[in-house]
C-alpha positions as CSV (number, residue, x, y, z in Angstrom):
1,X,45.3,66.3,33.7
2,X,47.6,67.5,31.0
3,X,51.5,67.7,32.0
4,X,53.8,69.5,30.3
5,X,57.6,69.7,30.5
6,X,57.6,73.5,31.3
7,X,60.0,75.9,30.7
8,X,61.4,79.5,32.5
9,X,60.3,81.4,28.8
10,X,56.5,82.3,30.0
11,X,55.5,81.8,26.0
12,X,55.7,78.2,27.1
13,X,53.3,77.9,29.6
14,X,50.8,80.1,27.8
15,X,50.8,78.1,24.7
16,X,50.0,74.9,27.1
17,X,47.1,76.7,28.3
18,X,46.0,78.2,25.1
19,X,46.0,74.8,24.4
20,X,43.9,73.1,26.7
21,X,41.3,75.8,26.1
22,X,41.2,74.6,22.7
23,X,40.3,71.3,24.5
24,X,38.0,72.7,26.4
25,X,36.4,74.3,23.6
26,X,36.1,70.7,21.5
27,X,34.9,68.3,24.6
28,X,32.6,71.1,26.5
29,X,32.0,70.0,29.8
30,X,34.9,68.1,30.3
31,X,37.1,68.9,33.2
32,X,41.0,70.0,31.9
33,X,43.7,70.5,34.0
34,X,47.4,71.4,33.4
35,X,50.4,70.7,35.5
36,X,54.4,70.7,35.2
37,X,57.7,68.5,35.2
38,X,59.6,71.5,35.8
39,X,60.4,75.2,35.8
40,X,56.2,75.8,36.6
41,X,53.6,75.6,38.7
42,X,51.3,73.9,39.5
43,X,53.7,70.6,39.9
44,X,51.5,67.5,39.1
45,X,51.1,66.5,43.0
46,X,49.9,69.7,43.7
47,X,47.4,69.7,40.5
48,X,45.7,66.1,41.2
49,X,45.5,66.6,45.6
50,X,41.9,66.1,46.6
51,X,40.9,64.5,43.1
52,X,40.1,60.9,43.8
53,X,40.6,59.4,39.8
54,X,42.6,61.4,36.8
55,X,43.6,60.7,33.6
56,X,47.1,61.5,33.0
57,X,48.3,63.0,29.7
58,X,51.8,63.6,28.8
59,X,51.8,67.1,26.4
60,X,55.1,65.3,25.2
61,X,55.7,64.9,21.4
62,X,57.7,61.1,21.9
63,X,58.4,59.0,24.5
64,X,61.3,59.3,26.2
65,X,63.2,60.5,29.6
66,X,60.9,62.4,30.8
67,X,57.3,60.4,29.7
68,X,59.7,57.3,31.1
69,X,61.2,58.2,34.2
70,X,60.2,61.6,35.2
71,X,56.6,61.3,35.0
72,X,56.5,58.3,36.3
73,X,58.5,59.8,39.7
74,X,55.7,62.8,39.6
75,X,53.0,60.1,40.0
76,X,54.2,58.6,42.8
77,X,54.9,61.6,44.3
78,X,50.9,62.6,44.0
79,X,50.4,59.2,45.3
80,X,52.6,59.1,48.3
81,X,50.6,62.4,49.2
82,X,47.4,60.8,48.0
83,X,47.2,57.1,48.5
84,X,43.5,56.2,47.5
85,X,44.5,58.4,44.0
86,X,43.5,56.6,40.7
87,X,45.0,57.5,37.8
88,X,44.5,56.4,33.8
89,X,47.7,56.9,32.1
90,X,48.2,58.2,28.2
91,X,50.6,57.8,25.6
92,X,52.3,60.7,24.6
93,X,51.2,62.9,21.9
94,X,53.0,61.8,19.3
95,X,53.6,59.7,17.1
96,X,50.3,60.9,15.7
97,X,48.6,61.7,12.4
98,X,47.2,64.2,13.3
99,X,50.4,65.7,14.1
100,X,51.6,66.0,10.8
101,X,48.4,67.8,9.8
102,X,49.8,70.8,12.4
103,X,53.1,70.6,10.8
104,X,51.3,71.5,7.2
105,X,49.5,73.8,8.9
106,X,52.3,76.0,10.7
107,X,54.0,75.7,7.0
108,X,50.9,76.6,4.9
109,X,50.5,79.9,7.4
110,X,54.4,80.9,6.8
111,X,53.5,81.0,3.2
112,X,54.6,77.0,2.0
113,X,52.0,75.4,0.0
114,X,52.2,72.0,1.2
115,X,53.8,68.9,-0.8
116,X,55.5,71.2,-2.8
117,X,58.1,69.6,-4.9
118,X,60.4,72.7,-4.9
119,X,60.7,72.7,-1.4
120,X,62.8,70.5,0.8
121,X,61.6,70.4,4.5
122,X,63.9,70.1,7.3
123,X,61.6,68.7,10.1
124,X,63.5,69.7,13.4
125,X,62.9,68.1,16.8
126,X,64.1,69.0,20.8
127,X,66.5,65.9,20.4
128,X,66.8,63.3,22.7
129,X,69.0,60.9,24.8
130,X,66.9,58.3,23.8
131,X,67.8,57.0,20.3
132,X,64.4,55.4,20.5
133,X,62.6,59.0,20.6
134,X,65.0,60.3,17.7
135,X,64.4,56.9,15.7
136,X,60.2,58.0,15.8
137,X,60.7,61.5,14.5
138,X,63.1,60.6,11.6
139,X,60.7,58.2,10.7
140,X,58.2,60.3,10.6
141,X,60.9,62.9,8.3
142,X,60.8,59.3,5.8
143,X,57.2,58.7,6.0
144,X,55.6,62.2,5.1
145,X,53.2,62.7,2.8
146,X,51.1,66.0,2.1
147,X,47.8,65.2,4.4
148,X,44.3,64.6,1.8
149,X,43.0,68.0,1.1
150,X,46.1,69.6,1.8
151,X,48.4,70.0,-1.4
152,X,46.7,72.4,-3.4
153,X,46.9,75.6,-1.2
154,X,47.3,77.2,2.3
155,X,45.5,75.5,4.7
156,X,42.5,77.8,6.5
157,X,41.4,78.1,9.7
158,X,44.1,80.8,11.6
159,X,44.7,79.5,15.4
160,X,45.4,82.1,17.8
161,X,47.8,81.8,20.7
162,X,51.2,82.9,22.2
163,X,53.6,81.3,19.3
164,X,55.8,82.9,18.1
165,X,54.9,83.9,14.2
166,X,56.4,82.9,11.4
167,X,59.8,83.8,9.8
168,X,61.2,84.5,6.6
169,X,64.7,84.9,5.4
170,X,66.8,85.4,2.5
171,X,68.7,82.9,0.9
172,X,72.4,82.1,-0.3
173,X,71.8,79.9,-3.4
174,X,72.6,76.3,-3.5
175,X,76.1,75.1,-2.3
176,X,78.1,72.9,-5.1
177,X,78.0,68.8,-3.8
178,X,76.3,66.1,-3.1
179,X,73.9,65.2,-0.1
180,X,76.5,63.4,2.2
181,X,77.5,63.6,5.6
182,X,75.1,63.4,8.7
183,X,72.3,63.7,6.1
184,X,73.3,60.8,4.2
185,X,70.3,58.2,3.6
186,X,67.7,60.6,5.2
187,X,67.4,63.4,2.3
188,X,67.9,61.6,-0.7
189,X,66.7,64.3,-3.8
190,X,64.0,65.7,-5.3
191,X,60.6,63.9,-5.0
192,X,62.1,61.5,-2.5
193,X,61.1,61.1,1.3
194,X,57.7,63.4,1.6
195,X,56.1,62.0,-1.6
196,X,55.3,65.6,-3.0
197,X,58.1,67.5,-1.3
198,X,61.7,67.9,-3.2
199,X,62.8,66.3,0.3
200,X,62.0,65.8,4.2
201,X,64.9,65.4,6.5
202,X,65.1,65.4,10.0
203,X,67.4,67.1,12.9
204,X,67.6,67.7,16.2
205,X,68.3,71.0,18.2
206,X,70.0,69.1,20.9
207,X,71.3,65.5,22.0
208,X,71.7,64.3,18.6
209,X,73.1,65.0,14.9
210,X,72.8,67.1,12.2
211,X,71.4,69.7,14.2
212,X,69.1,71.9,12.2
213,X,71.6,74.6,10.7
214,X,73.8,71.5,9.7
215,X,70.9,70.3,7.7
216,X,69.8,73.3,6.0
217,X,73.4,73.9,4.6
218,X,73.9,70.0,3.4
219,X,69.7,70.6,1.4
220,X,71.6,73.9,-0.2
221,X,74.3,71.5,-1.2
222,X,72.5,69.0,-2.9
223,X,70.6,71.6,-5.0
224,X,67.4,71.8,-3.1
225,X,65.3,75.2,-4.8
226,X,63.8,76.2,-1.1
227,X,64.6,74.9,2.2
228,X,61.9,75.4,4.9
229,X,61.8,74.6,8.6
230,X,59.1,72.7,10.5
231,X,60.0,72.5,13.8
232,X,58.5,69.5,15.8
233,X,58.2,71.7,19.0
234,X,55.3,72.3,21.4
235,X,55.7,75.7,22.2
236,X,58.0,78.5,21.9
237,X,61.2,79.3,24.0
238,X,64.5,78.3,23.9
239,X,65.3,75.5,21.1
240,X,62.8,77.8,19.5
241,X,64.3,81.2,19.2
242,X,67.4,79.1,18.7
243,X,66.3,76.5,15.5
244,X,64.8,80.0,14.0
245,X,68.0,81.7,14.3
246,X,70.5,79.3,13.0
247,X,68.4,77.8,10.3
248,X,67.6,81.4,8.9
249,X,71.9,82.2,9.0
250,X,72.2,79.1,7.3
251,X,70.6,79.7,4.7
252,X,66.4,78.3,5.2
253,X,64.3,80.2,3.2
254,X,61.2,80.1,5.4
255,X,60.7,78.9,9.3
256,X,57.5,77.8,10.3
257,X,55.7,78.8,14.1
258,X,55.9,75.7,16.3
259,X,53.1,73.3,16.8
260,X,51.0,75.4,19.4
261,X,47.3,75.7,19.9
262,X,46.1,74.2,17.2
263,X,42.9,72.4,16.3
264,X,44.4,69.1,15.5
265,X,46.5,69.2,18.4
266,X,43.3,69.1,20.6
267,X,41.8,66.3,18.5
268,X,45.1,64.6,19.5
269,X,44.8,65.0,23.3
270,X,41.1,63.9,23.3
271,X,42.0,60.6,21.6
272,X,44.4,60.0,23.9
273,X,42.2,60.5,26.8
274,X,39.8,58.6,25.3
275,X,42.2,55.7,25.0
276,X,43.1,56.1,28.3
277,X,39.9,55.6,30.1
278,X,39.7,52.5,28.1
279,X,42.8,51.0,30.2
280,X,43.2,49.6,33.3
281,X,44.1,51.9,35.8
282,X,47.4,53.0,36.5
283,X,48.4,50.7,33.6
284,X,51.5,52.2,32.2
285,X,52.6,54.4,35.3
286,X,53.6,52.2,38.1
């Protein structure tokens, strides 16, 4: 039972399930079910009455409010309505290798070669409350390195499914000074941060600072050649459309689809299922 946050933009809930067919398609056989926080149907209750054991999966990219506290609430809900109900919980999708391998993809099909020392990365995220969740994706901005295999060209392998496409825009030249500001410590020149890339820096759409405009102009400041976008989003809607739109009036030169159906992404929700049979029931949800 995979649970998404869900959203009011339909694009959301048909990425989810484009998705969990791409699960379906890897693991033949095995039974995959979607359910909702919010906004869609079905609600997680509703999705696991009459099962007697599920494993739970949260289709969230970091642990925070709602893998915490509102998930948690939706369990006992399903409980209160089915009492003998047995559930194996999973860790969120991310942090995850694998992720970063969807990241290079979504760039490599807008047209980014990945590692590229010419081009600084801003890697956005939804933003969080939690200075935890935030704490897991900038570290993730400091720790990226092109994935083996994966500097040399565009990866291969299209995925299909309701994203939203890539985007290109034109540029404004570099902006005179130095990397300072919100960005300070996080972007720190060319060659720094991604290994191959002139720089990876994070930001958040929401919650939390720089967002991602703030952090396209400050890359243009420091001299960065070409800024692209990754953003570290599930599906399309809203921080979406957004993150496109201001990072492109900025000044980003390219910004990537969001994470969507991809094959890695399925890889990811298999391993954590499989880890999740493996512990005790109800482990990390009561």
């Amino acid at each position: 039972m995979a649970v998404a946050h869900g959203s009011r933009d339909p694009r959301a809930a048909a990425t989810v399930e484009a998705l969990l067919e791409e699960v379906r398609r890897a693991r033949p056989g095995l039974p995959v079910r979607g359910a909702y926080l919010d906004h869609s149907a079905p609600t997680l209750a509703q999705a696991l009455h009459g099962h007697a054991e599920a494993v739970v999966l949260p289709l969230l990219l970091t642990a925070a409010y709602h893998s915490r506290v509102d998930l948690p609430a939706a369990l006992n809900e399903a409980r209160a309505r089915d009492p003998l109900l047995r559930v194996h919980y999973g860790d969120t999708l991310g942090p995850h290798p694998l992720l970063v391998s969807v990241l290079e993809r979504r760039l490599a099909e807008a047209g980014v070669t990945p590692g590229d020392p010419g081009t600084a990365v801003v890697l956005v995220s939804a933003g969080s409350s939690d200075a935890r969740a935030n704490a897991v994706v900038a570290d993730l901005a400091r720790t990226w390195r092109p994935s083996p295999g994966r500097a040399s060209g565009p990866l291969s392998g299209p995925t299909s499914g309701p994203t939203s496409g890539p985007t290109s825009g034109p540029t404004s030249g570099p902006l005179s000074g130095p990397l300072s500001g919100p960005l300070s410590g996080r972007a720190t020149g060319p060659a720094s941060g991604g290994g191959g890339w002139w720089a990876v820096t994070v930001a958040y759409a929401s919650a939390a600072g720089p967002t991602p405009a703030e952090a396209v102009a400050l890359l243009r400041r420091a001299g960065a050649p070409r800024v692209a976008v990754a953003p570290y989003l599930l599906a399309p809607g809203y921080f979406a459309d957004k993150v496109r739109r201001d990072t492109l009036a900025a000044g980003a030169d390219v910004v990537a689809d969001v994470l969507g159906p991809a094959p890695e992404l399925a890889q990811v929700v298999l391993r954590r299922y499989e880890a999740a049979l493996r512990a005790p029931v109800d482990a990390a949800a009561s």
